[in-house]
PATIKOL-320665 format. One record per residue: residue in one letter; y, z, x of N, C-alpha, C, O in turn. Coordinates in pm, whole numbers, plus 50000, padded with zeros to 5 digits. Layout:
AYZXYZXYZXYZX ...
This chain:
X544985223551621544125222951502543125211551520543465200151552 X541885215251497540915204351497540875193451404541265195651289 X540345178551447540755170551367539255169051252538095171051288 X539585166151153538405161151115538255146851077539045138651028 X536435145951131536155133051070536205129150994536125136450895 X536415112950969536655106650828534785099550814534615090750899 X533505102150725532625096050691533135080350724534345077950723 X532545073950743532385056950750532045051550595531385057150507 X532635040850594532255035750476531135026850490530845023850606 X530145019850357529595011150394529894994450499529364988450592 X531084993250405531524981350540531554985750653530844979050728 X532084994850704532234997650791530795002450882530855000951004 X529745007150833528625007750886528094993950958527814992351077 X528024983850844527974970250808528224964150983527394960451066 X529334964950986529754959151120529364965351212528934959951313 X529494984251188529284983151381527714978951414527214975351520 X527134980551287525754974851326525174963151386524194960851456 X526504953451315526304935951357526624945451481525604949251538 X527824949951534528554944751708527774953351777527884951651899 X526844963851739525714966051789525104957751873525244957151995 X524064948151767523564933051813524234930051942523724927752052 X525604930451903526014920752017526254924952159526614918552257 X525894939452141525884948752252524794940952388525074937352502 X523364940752300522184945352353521854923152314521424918952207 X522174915752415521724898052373520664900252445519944890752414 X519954908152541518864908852585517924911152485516964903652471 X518124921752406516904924852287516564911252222515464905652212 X517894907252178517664898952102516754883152163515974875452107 X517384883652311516544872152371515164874852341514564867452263 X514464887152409513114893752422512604889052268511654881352256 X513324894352153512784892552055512314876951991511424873351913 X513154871652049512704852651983511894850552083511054843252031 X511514852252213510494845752309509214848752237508374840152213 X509074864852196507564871052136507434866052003506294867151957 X508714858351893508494854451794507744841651788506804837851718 X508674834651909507834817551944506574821252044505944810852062 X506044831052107504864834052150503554834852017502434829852018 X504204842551918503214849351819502934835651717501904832051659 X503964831251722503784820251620502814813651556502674811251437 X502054810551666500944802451661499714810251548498914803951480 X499884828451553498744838251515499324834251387498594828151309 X500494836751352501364834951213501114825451126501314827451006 X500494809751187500424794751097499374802051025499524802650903 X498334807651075497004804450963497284814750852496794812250742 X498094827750870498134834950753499074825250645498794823850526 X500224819150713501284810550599501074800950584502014793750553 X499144792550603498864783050522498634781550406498884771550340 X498034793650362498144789250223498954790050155498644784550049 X500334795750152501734794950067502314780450113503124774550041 X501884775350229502324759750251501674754150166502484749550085 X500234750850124499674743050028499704744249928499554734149859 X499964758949853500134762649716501324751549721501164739749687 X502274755849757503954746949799503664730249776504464723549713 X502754725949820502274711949849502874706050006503164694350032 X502924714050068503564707450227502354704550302502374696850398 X501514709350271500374703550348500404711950482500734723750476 X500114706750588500344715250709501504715450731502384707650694 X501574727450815502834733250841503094724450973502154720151040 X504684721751013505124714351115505064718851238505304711051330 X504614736051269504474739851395502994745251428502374750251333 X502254744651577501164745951532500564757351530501304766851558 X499754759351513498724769051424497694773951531496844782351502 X497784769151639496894776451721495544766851698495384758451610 X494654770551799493144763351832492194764651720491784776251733 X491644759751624490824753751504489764751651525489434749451642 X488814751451425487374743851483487524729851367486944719551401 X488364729651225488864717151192489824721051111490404731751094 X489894707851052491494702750958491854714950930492864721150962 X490504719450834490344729550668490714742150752489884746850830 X491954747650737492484760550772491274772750699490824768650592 X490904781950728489794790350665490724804250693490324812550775 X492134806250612493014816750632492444828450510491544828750426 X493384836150548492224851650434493174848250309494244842250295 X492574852850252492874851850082494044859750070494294869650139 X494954853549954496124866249917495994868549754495414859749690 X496424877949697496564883149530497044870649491498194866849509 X496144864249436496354853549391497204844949243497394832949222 X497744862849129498284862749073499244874349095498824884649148 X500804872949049501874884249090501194894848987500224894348912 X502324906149024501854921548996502634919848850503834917948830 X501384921348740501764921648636503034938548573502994950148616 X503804933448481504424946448431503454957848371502554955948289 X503844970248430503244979448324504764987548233505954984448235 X503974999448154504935008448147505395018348246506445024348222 X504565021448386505275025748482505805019048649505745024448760 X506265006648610507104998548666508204995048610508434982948600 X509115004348561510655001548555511255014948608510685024448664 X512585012948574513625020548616513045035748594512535039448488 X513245046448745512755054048693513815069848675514935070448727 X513435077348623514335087548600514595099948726514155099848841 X515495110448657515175119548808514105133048793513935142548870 X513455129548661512395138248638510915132948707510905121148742 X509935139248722508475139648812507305151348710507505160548631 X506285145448758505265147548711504165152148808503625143248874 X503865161648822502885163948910501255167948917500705178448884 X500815158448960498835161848901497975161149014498285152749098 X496535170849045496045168849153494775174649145494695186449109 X493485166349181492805168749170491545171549304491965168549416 X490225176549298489345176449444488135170249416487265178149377 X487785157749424486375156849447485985157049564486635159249667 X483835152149537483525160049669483415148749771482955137949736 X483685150049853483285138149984482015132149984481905120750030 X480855139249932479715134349975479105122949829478035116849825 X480155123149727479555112049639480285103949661479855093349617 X481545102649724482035089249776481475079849886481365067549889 X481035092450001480275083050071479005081050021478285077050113 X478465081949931477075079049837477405066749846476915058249920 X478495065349749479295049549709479675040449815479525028349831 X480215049549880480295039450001479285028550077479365016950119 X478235039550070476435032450202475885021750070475225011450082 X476345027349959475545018249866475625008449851474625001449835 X477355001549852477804991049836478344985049947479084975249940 X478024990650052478584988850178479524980450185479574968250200 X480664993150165482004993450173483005005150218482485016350213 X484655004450270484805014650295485195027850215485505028150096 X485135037850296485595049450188487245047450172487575059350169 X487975043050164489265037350109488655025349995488635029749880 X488255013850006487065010949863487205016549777487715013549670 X486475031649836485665036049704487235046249637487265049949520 X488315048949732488975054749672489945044349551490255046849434 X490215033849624490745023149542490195023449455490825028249361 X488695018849424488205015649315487985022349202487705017649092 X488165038249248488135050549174489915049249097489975049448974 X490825048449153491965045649116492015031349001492545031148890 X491275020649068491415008048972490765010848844491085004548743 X489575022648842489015020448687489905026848640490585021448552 X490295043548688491095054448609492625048648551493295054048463 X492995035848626494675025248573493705018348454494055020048338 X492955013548471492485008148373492185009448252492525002948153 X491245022348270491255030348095491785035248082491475043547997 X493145036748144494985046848138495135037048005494935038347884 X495715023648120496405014248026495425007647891495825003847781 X494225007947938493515001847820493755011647671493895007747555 X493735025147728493805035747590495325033747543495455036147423 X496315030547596497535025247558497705016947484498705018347414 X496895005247463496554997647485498074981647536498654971947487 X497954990147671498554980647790498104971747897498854966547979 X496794970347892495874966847948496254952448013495484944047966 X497224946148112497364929448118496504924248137495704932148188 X496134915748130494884897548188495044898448311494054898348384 X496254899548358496024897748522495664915648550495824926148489 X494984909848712494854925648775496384930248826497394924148863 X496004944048807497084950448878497294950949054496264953049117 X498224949549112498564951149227499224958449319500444957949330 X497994969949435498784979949481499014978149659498254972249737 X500184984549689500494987149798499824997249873500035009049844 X498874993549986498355004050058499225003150210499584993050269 X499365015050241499695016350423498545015750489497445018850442 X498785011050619497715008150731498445011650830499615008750854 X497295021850921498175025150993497765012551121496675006751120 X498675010251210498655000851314499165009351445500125005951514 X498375020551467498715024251649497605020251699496715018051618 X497375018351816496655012451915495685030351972495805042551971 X494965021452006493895030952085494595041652163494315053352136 X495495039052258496095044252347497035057652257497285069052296 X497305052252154498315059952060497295073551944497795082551876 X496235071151957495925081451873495845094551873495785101951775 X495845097551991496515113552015497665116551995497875128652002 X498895107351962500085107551960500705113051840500315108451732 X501605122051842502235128151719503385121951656504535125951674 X503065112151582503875095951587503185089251429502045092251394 X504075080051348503295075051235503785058751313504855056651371 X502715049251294503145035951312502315030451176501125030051147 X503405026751114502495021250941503215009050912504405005950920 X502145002750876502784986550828501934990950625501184999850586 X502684978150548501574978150405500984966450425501414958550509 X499734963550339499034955250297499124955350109499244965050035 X499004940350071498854944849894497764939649890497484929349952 X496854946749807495114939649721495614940549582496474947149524 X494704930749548494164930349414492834944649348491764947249403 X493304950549238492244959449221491764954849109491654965049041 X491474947849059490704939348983490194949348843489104953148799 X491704951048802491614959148707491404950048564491634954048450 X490984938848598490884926148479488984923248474488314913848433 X488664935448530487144934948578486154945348475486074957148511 X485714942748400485134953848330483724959448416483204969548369 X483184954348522481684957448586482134969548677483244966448720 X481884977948709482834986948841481824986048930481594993949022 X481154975348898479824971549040480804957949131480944954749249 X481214954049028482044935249050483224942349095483724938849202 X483714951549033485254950949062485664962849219486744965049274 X484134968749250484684976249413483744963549479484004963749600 X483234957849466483324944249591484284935049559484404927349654 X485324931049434486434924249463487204930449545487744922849625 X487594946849562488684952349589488154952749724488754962449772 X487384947949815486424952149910486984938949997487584938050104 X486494929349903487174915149914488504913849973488824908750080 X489214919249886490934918249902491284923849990492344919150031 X490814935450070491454946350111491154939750246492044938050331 X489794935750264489534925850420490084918850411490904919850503 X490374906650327491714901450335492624900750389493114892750469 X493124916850306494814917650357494974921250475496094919150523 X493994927650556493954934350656493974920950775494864921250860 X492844908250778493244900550828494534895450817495154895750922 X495084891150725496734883750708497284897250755498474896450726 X497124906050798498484916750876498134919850999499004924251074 X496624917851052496484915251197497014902451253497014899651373 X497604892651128497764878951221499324880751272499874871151325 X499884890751257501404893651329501244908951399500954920251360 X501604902451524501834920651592502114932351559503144936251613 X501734938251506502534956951469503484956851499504454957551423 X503534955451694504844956951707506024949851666507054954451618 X505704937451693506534924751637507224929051494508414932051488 X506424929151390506694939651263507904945651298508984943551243 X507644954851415508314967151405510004968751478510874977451476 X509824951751554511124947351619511944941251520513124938651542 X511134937951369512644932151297513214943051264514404939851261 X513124956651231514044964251191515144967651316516334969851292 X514784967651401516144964151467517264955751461518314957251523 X516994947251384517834936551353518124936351219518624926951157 X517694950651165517964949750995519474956751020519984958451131 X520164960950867521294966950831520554978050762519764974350674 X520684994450791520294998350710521335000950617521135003050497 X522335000950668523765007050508523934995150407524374995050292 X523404984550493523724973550374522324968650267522504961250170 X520854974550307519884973950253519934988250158519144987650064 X520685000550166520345009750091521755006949994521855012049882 X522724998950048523794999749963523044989949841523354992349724 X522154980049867521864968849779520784973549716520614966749616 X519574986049731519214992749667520014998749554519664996549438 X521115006449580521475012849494522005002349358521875004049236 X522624991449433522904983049306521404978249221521484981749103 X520854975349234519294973149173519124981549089518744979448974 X519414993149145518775010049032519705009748905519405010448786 X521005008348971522405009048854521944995448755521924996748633 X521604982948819521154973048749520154972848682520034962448618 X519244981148667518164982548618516864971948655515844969848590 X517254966848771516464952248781515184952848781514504942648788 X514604966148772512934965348742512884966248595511714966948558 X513624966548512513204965048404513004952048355512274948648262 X513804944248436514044927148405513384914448472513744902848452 X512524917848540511224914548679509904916748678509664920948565 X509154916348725507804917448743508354923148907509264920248985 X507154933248902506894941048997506424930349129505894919349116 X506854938749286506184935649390504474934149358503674924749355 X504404950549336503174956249329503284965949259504384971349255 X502034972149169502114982349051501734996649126502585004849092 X501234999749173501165013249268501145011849398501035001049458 X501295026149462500795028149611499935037149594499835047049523 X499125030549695497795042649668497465041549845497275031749917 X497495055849874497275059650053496425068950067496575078849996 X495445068750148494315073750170494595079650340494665071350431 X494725093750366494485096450454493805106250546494055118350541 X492875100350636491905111750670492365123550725492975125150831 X492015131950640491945146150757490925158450806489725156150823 X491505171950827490605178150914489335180350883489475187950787 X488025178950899486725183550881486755196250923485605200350913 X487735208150983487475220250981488775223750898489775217350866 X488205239950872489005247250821490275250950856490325256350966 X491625249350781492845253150874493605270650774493385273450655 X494255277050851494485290250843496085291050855496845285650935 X496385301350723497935300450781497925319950731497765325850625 X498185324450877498375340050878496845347150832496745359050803 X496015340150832494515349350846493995341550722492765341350724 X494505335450620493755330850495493765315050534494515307550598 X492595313750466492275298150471492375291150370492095294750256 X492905277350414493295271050316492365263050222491795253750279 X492105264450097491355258750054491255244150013490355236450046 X492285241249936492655224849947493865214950004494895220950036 X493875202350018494735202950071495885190149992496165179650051 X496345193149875496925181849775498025179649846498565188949906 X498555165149850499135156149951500495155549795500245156949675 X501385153849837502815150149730503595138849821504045141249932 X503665127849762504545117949812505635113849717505635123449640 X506375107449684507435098849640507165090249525505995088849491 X508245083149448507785077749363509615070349390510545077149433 X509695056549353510445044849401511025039449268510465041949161 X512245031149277512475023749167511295011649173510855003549255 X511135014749069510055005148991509185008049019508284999649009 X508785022449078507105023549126507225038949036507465049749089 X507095037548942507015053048871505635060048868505605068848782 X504425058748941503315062449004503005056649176503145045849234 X502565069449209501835065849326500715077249359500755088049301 X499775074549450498655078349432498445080249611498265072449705 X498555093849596497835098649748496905104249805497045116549799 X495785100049871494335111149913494415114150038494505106250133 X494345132350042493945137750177492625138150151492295139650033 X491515136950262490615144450281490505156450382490945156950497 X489685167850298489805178550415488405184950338488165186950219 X487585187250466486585196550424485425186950424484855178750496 X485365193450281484175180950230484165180250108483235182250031 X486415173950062486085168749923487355160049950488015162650050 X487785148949860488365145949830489685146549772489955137249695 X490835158149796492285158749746493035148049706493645140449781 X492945147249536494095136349508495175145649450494915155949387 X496805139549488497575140549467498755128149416499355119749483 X498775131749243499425117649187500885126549173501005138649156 X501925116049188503115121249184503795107649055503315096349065 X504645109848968505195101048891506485103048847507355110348895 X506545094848738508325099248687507565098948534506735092048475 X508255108648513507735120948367507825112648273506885111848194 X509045103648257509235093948128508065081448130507575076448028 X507835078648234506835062748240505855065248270505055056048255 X505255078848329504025083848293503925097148234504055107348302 X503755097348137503695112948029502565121448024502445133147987 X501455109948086500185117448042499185114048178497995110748180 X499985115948274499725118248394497845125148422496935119748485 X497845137448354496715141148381495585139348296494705147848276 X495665125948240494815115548205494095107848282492925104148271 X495045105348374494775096148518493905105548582492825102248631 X494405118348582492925124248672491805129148627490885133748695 X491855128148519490395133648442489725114648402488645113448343 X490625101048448490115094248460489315090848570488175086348566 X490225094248699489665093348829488125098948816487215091048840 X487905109648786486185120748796485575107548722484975100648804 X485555102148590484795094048558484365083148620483165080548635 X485465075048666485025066748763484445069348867483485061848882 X484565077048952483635087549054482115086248947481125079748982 X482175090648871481025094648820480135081748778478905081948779 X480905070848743480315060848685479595048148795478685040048777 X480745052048943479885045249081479075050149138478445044449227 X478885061749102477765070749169476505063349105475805056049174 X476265065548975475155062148920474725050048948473545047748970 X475995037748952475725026348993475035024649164474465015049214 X475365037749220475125034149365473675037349354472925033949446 X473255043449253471625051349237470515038749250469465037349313 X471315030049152470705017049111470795010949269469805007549334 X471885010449305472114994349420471165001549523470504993849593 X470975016249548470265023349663468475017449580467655019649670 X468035014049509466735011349436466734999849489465624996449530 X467564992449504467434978249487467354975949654466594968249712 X468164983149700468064985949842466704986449979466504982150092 X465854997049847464665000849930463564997049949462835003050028 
């Protein structure tokens, strides 16, 4: 008679993972040589949490300078205020999706010369804005979202492979101008992008080898049971991912597809997130939520068109001013 397996428990995951580690002391060597190699790229992004701190310079160095005054990229300079869809979320979803056209984003784009992720952010930062303002939930501070970046290398882009790190900006949803507030978000986003080039992708991508995953999802689950986003301020208030796709037409069995709405996930404490395919020559948004903390979901997208609509005109102006 065949035996059957007994599942593993979490402890028990727990460990073979440590004696894993202890399998492979080469990885682990490899891994601290490239940590004390990189180091140096690392001082200038974690100067300024040293001085906020009051430590002044940091004790290891920082790599070659032109002086004292560290000139590191800016970070969200205030935490991610609470909304009503940053807590605990349910096992119900909400689903909304809309197409604008490609060619008034990049209008927006040449106008303000900025990127078309910009202009999608910023289309997202007004439509949170007069969400929560008609609520009237509106915080003082801006809201703060999580974008992915992808980080493969040149060599890798033919590759059928995701390599994604996040970045967080500020969307300067405390901004009433939507001329001021897509060059803050323009601001932030170069930013963040410098402070995540100052550590390797890969490097990034060698601490999860050294993570636990049974003991990081076991400590998730206590959080959810705890309700601890109800009792916190958020990381960050959305994810919002922008990703390019095909400029031709794709076909499944002789019919073509006309749009192409993207559905992602929604997290404890992230009860919205916000995803754009492009395909063609429009814009596919696809918002996914949790039904209780956002109810009126397709508010948000009949906000999105306005804001679209309201940078366009502005780009009419900045293209005048332009010529």
């Amino acid at each position: 008679m065949e035996a059957r397996h007994r599942a593993p428990g979490d402890g028990e995951m727990f460990l073979r993972g440590v004696a894993s580690l202890a399998l492979f002391p080469g990885r682990a060597i490899r891994f601290g040589v490239r940590v004390a190699r990189d180091l140096p790229g690392v001082g200038q992004a974690l100067a300024p949490f040293a001085s906020a701190l009051g430590y002044g310079r940091l004790p290891w160095p920082l790599g070659p300078r032109k002086s004292e005054q560290v000139d590191a990229p800016a970070i969200p300079q205030t935490p991610a205020p609470r909304t009503s869809f940053n807590r605990s979320i349910t096992p119900h979803r909400r689903f909304a999706f809309a197409s604008f056209p490609l060619a008034d984003a990049k209008r927006v784009r040449k106008a303000f010369g900025v990127t078309l992720n910009d202009v999608v952010m910023a289309m997202t930062s007004g439509a949170l804005r007069r969400y929560l303002a008609d609520r009237g939930e509106l915080p003082d501070e801006p809201l703060i979202a999580m974008v992915p970046v992808s980080v493969r290398s040149e060599t890798e882009k033919a590759t059928y492979s995701n390599r994604v790190t996040a970045v967080l900006a500020d969307l300067a949803t405390d901004v009433e101008d939507p001329a001021k507030r897509i060059r803050r978000i323009h601001d932030a986003m170069r930013s963040a992008k410098q402070m995540q080039e100052a550590v390797p992708a890969t490097l990034l991508q060698d601490f999860t080898q050294f993570a636990t995953p049974a003991l990081a999802a076991q400590a998730a689950r206590i959080a959810a049971r705890a309700k601890i986003a109800d009792r916190m301020n958020p990381p960050f208030n959305v994810v919002i991912s922008n990703v390019p796709g095909p400029r031709e037409p794709l076909y499944c069995a002789g019919a073509q597809m006309r749009t192409y709405y993207p559905v992602s996930a929604v997290a404890e404490g992230q009860g919205l997130n916000v995803t754009v395919q492009s395909y063609l020559d429009s814009l596919d948004f696809g918002l996914i939520a949790c039904r209780e903390l956002v109810p009126e979901i397709w508010k948000i997208v009949h906000f999105l068109g306005e804001a679209l609509e309201e940078l366009v005109k502005l780009s009419q102006v900045e293209g005048a001013r332009g010529a």
